[in-house]
C-alpha positions as CSV (number, residue, x, y, z in Angstrom):
1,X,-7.0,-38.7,49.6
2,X,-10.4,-36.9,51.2
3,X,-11.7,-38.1,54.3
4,X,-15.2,-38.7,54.5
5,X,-17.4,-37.6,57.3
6,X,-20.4,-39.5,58.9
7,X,-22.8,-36.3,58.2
8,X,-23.3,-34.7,54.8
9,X,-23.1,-30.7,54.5
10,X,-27.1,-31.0,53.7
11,X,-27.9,-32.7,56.4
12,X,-29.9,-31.0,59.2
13,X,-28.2,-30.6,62.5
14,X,-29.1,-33.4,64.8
15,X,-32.0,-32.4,67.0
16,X,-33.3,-29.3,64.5
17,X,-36.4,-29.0,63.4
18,X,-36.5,-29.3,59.0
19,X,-36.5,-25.9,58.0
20,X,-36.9,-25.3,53.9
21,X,-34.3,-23.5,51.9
22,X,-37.3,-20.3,52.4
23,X,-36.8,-20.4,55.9
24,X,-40.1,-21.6,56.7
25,X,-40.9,-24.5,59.2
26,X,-42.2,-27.5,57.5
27,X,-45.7,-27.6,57.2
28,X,-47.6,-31.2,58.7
29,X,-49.4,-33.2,56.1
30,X,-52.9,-32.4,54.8
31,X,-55.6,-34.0,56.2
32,X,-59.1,-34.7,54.3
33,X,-61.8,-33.0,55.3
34,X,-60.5,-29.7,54.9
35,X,-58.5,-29.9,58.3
36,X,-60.0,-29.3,62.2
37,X,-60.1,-25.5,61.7
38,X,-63.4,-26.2,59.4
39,X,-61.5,-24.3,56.7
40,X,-63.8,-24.3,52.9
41,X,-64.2,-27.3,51.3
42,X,-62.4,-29.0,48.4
43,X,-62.8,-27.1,45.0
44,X,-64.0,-30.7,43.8
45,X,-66.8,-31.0,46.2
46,X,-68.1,-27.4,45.5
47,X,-68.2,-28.8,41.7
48,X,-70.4,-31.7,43.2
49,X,-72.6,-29.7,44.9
50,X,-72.7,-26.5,42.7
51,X,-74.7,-29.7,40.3
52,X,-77.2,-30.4,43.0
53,X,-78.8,-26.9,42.7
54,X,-80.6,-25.2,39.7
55,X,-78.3,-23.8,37.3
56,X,-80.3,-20.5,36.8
57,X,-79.3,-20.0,40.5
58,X,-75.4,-20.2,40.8
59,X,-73.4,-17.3,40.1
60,X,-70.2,-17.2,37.6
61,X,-68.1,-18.9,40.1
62,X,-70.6,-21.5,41.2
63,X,-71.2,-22.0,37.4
64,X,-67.4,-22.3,36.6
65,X,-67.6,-25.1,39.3
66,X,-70.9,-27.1,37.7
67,X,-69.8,-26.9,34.4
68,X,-66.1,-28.9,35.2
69,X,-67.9,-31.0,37.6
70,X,-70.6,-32.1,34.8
71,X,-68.0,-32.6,32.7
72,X,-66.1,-34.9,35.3
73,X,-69.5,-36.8,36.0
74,X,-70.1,-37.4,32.0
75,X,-73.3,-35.1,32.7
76,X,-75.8,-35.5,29.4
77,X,-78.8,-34.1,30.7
78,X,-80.1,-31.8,28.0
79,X,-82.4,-30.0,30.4
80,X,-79.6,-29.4,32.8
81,X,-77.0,-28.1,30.2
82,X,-80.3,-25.9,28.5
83,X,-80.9,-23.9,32.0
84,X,-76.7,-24.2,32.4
85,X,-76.3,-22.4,29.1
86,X,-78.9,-19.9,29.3
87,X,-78.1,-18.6,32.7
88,X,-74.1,-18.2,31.4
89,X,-75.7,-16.3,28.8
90,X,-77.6,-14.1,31.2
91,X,-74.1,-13.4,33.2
92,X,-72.0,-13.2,30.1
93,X,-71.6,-9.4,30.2
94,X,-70.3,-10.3,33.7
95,X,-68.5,-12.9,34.2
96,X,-64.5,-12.6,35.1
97,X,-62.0,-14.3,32.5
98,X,-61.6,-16.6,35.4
99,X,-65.2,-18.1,35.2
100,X,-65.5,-17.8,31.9
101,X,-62.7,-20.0,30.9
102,X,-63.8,-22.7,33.6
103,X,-67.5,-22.5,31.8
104,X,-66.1,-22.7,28.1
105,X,-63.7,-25.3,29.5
106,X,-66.3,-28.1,31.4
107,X,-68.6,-27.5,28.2
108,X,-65.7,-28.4,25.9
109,X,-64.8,-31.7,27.8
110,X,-69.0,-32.4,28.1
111,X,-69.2,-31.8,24.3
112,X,-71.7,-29.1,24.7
113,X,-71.4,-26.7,21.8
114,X,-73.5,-23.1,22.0
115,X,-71.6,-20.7,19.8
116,X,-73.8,-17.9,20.4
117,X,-72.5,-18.3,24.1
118,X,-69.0,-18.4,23.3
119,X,-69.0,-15.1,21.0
120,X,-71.1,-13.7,23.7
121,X,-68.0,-14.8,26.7
């Protein structure tokens, strides 16, 4: 018969801080807000605010971020998407793979078509 013991072999020593199988101390919960040490912002509220300014202004990253957030607000202003697609067609030559599939990807999911842009990206 096996005896059973009042701690399990995975069990932390009592009084030890959790340490992860990496070695690593656990790290706290993350607060919203970005934390106290003012680090950058969520990637959601760049989206958000990467909308606020004139598409012909944002850069491949900053477009990347507009297009997904558009996409997330149902965005169907034609005049917005017009400047949006034009200035991705000015950075096309460009862009990183990175931006460009975060562009082709918000305009997929906002139903905004522009196959000249795609065969250009």
């Amino acid at each position: 018969s096996s005896s059973s013991s009042s701690s399990s072999k995975f069990s932390p020593p009592p009084g030890s801080a959790f340490v992860s199988s990496f070695g690593a101390p656990r790290r706290p919960p993350r607060k919203a807000g970005g934390g106290a040490g003012g680090g950058a912002p969520p990637p959601r509220l760049l989206g958000a605010l990467a909308l606020l300014r004139d598409p012909g202004e944002l850069d491949g990253e900053g477009l990347g971020r507009a297009a997904g957030a558009a996409a997330r607000a149902g965005m169907d202003d034609k005049n917005w998407w017009n400047q949006f697609k034009q200035r991705a067609r000015e950075l096309a030559p460009q862009l990183d793979l990175h931006d460009a599939s975060h562009i082709l990807n918000g305009m997929a999911r906002a139903r905004q078509t522009d196959k000249e842009l795609v065969q250009a990206l």
